[in-house]
N, C-alpha and C positions, 0 to 999 in steps of 0.2 A: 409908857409901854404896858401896855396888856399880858397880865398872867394867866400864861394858859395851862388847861389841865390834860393830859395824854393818856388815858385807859387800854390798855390792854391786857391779855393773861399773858401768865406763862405757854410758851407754844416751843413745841418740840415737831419739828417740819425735817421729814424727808424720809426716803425708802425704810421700810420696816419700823417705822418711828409706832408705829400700833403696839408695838412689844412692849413696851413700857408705861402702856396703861393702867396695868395692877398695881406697877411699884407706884406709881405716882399717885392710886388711890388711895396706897398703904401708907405713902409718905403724909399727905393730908389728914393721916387718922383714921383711915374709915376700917371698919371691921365686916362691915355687910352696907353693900353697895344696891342701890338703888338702877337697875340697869332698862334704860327707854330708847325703843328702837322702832321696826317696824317689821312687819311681812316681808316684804322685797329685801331688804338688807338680811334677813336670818335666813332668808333662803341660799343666796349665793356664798352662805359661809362663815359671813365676819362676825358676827352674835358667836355661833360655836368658837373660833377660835379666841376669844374674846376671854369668853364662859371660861375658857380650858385656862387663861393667864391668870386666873382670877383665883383658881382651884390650886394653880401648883403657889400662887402668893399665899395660902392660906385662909382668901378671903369667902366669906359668904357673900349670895346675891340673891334679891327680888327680880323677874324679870317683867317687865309692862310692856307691853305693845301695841294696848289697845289706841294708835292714833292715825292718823288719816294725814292728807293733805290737808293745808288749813286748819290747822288742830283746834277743837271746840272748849268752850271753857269749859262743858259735863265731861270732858276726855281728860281735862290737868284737873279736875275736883275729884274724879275717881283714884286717877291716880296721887293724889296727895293723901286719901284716906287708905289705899294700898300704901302708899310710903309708911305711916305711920303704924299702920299693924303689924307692918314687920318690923319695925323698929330700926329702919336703916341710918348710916349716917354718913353717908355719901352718895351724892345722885353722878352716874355715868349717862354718856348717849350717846351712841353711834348711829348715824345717817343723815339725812337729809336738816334741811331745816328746819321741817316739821316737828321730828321729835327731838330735836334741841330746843326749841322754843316751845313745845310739849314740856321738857325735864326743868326748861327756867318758870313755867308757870306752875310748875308740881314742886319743885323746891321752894316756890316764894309763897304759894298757900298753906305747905307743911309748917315751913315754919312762921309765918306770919297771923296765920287764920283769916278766914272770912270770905270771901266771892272776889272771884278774878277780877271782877268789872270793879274792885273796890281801892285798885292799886292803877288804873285805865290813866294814861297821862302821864307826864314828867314827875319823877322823883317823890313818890307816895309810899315805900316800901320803908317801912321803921325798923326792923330787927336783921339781922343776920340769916345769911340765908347758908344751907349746910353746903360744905363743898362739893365743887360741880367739876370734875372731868367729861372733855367733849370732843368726838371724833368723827369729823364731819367726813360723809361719804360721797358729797359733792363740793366742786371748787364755785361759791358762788353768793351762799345764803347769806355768809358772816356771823351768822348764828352763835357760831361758837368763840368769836372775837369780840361781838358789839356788847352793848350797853340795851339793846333791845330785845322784845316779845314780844311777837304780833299771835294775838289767840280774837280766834272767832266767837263774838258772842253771837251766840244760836238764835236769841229770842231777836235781838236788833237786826240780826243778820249783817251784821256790825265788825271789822276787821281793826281791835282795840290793840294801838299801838300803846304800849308798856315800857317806860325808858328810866333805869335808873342805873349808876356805878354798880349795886350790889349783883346784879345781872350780869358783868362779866364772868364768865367761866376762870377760876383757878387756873385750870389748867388745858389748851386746846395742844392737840397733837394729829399733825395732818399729814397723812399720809398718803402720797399721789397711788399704793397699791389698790386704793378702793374705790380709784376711780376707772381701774382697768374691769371693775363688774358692771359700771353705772349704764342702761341703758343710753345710746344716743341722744333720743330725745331730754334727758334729763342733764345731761353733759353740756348742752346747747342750751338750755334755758335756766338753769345755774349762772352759767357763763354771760349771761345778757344780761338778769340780774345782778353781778358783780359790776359789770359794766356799766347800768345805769345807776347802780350806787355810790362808784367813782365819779360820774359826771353829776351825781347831783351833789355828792361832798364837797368836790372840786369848787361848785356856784354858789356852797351855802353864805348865808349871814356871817356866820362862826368859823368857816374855814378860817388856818392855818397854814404859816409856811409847815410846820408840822404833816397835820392833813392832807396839804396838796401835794406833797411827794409824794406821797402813797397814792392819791387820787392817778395822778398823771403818769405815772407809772403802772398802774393798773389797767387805763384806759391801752396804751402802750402794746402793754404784752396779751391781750385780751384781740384787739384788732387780727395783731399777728398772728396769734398760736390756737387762735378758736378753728381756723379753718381747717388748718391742719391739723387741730387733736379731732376733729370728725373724720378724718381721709383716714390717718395711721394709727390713731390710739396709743402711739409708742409714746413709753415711762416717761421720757426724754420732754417731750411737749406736753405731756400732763400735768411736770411737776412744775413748769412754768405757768401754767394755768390756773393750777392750785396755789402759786405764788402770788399770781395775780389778784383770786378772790381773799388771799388773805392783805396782799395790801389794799383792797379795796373795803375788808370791814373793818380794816386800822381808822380808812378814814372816812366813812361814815360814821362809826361808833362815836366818831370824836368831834363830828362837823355837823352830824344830821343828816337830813335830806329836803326835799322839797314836794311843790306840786305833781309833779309825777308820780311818786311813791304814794301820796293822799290819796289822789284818785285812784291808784292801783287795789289799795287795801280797801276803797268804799269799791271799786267794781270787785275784788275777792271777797268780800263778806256778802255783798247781796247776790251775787252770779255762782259763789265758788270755783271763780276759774284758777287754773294755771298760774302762779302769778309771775314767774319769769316771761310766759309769753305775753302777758300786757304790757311789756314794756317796749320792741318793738314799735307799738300802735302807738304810745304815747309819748315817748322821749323824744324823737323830731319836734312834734309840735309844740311841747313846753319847752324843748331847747330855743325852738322859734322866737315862742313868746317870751323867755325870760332874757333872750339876747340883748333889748336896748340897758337893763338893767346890768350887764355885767359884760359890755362889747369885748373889752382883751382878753378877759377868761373866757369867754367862749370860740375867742379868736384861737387860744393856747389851744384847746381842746381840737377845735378844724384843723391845724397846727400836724397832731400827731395821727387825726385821720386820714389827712390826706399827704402825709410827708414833705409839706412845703408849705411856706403861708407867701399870702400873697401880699401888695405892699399897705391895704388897707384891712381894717380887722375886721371891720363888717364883712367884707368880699373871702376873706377868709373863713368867718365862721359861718356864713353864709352857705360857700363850697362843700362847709367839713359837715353840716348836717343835710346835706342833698347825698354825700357820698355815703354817711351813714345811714339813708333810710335804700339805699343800693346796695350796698354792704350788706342790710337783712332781709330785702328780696333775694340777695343770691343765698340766702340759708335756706330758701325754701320756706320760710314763714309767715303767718298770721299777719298783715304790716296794716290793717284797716278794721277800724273798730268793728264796725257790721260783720266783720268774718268770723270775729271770736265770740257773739252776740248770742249767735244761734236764732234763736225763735224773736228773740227781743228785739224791740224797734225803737226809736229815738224817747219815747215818751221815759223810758227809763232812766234818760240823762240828768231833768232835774232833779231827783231824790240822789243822783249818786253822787252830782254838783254839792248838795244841798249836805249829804253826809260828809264829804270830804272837807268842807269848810270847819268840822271839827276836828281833824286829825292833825296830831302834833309836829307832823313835818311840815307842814306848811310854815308854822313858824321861823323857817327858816333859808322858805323859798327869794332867792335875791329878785323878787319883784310882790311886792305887795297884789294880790287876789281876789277880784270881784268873786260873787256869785253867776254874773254874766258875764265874765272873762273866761272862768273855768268851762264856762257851754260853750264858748266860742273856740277852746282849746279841742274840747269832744268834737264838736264838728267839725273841724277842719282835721281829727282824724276816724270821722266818718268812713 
């Protein structure tokens, strides 16, 4: 029997669960807190009431914001040398994935030293990183669950996946009231994100009976309640949504991911798109391709897309990924690479083929990966 290792933080889930931010910064020790967020999130409020839990705990704070979509490795070096002049000893984060995976590459150079790109890869991180509370403002990233950092190196234009235990968050606390600010569009492509990190945890190498309840379970309530948290926004289907992306960074964090996620990070580092919405364009086709290699689990997955299997597994998961690229045409999205491209034309596929072949998810894609597999995969979502 195989021993297996389960990572998660502590996670305090549910309405008003934000309230207990300070204590749980005060309980880890911290006296001046490191707090990373962004523009859109301090505007609709949550930064201020935040601020305001932090001041009646008695606590001091730094506040950083300077980060973007796709956060750059000069945006977590800035901010590790702001960490350190103020002397803080606890990093918080509230929002998106960006500045959670912003606050884990600013916590892991503060205390570690040296250049982000110098920890790039599995398990390089030597020292202790200061405690991290994290309060994600979207149901989607995992950010504030996994074992991962995705930072963009600027110079490669490069989307350097960073994977160690010390990168779990302390502490996540998620709270479906922050998703009643979140724009639509960010609500949707969270939510698809979650979902394609469920079905690639679900396929990896290293999944677990562990892992795949989380996985299958995500996929589950993600089908269901996406449509309807776009229609009604009510608390009720948000906080199932928010359930959803946190059992689905239980099981990623703990199983990995695959080809999909590879190529998604070499097309966000060289393009800087969206990167919930490149999933859409590429999850069919590597679900395609990776089918001979895993026929019943991808049969399981057709399974809960389409609420029946049929009596073969192929003709099942067959079914369940023609319904799921139907399923994101009725969202109204992106669902063919040339759309999300822009100005770019196919000559861009070998260098993204060519970057992805080094990204650490792969290793764990259940189908071993050409260099001219992965173009056959692009083009067929041409």
């Amino acid at each position: 029997m195989n021993v297996l290792k389960f990572s998660v933080p502590e996670i305090l889930f549910g309405e008003g669960s934000l309230g207990y931010a300070a204590l749980c910064a005060r309980r880890l020790g911290g006296e001046k807190v490191f707090l990373v967020s962004d523009p859109g999130v301090k505007q609709v409020g949550w930064v201020e009431k935040l601020t305001d839990q932090l001041r009646r705990e008695g606590l001091t704070w730094a506040y950083f914001d300077a980060v973007v979509a796709n956060p750059r490795d000069v945006q977590v070096i800035d901010g590790a040398r702001h960490y350190r002049e103020a002397g803080c000893d606890v990093v918080m984060a509230i929002g998106g994935g960006s500045p959670m995976d912003a606050a884990k590459g600013i916590a892991m150079v503060a205390s570690n030293g040296g250049r982000v790109q110098d920890y790039e890869g599995a398990n390089r991180i030597q020292r202790p990183l200061p405690p991290m509370v994290f309060i994600p403002s979207t149901a989607g990233s995992g950010a504030d669950i996994s074992q991962f950092a995705i930072i963009t190196d600027v110079e490669r234009q490069v989307k350097m996946s960073i994977i160690s235990r010390t990168l779990v968050p302390n502490i996540s606390i998620i709270d479906p009231l922050l998703l009643t600010t979140k724009p639509t569009d960010l609500v949707l492509s969270s939510a698809i994100d979650a979902l394609s990190h469920a079905v690639e945890a679900y396929t990896s190498t290293i999944a677990s009976t562990l892992t795949d309840v989380h996985a299958l379970k995500a996929i589950d309530l993600i089908m269901k309640t996406l449509p309807m948290a776009l229609e009604e926004r009510s608390l009720q289907v948000l906080e199932k949504l928010s359930s959803a992306g946190t059992s689905a960074g239980m099981a990623f964090s703990n199983a990995s991911l695959g080809l999909d996620h590879a190529l998604a990070h070499s097309l966000g580092g060289k393009l800087d798109l969206a990167h919930g919405l490149i999933h859409p364009v590429l999850l069919p086709p590597v679900m395609r391709f990776n089918q001979p290699a895993c026929p019943e689990k991808m049969a399981d997955i057709g399974e809960i897309i389409l609420g029946r299997r049929y009596g073969d597994d192929g003709d099942t998961a067959r079914a369940g990924i023609e319904r799921l690229e139907e399923f994101f045409a009725e969202l109204n999205i992106a669902t063919r690479l040339r759309e999300i491209l822009g100005t770019a034309d196919r000559a861009i596929l070998p260098p993204i083929c060519r970057m992805a072949q080094s990204d650490a998810c792969l290793i764990t894609n259940p189908r071993p990966t050409t260099l001219e597999e992965m173009m056959a995969v692009c083009e067929a979502a041409w």
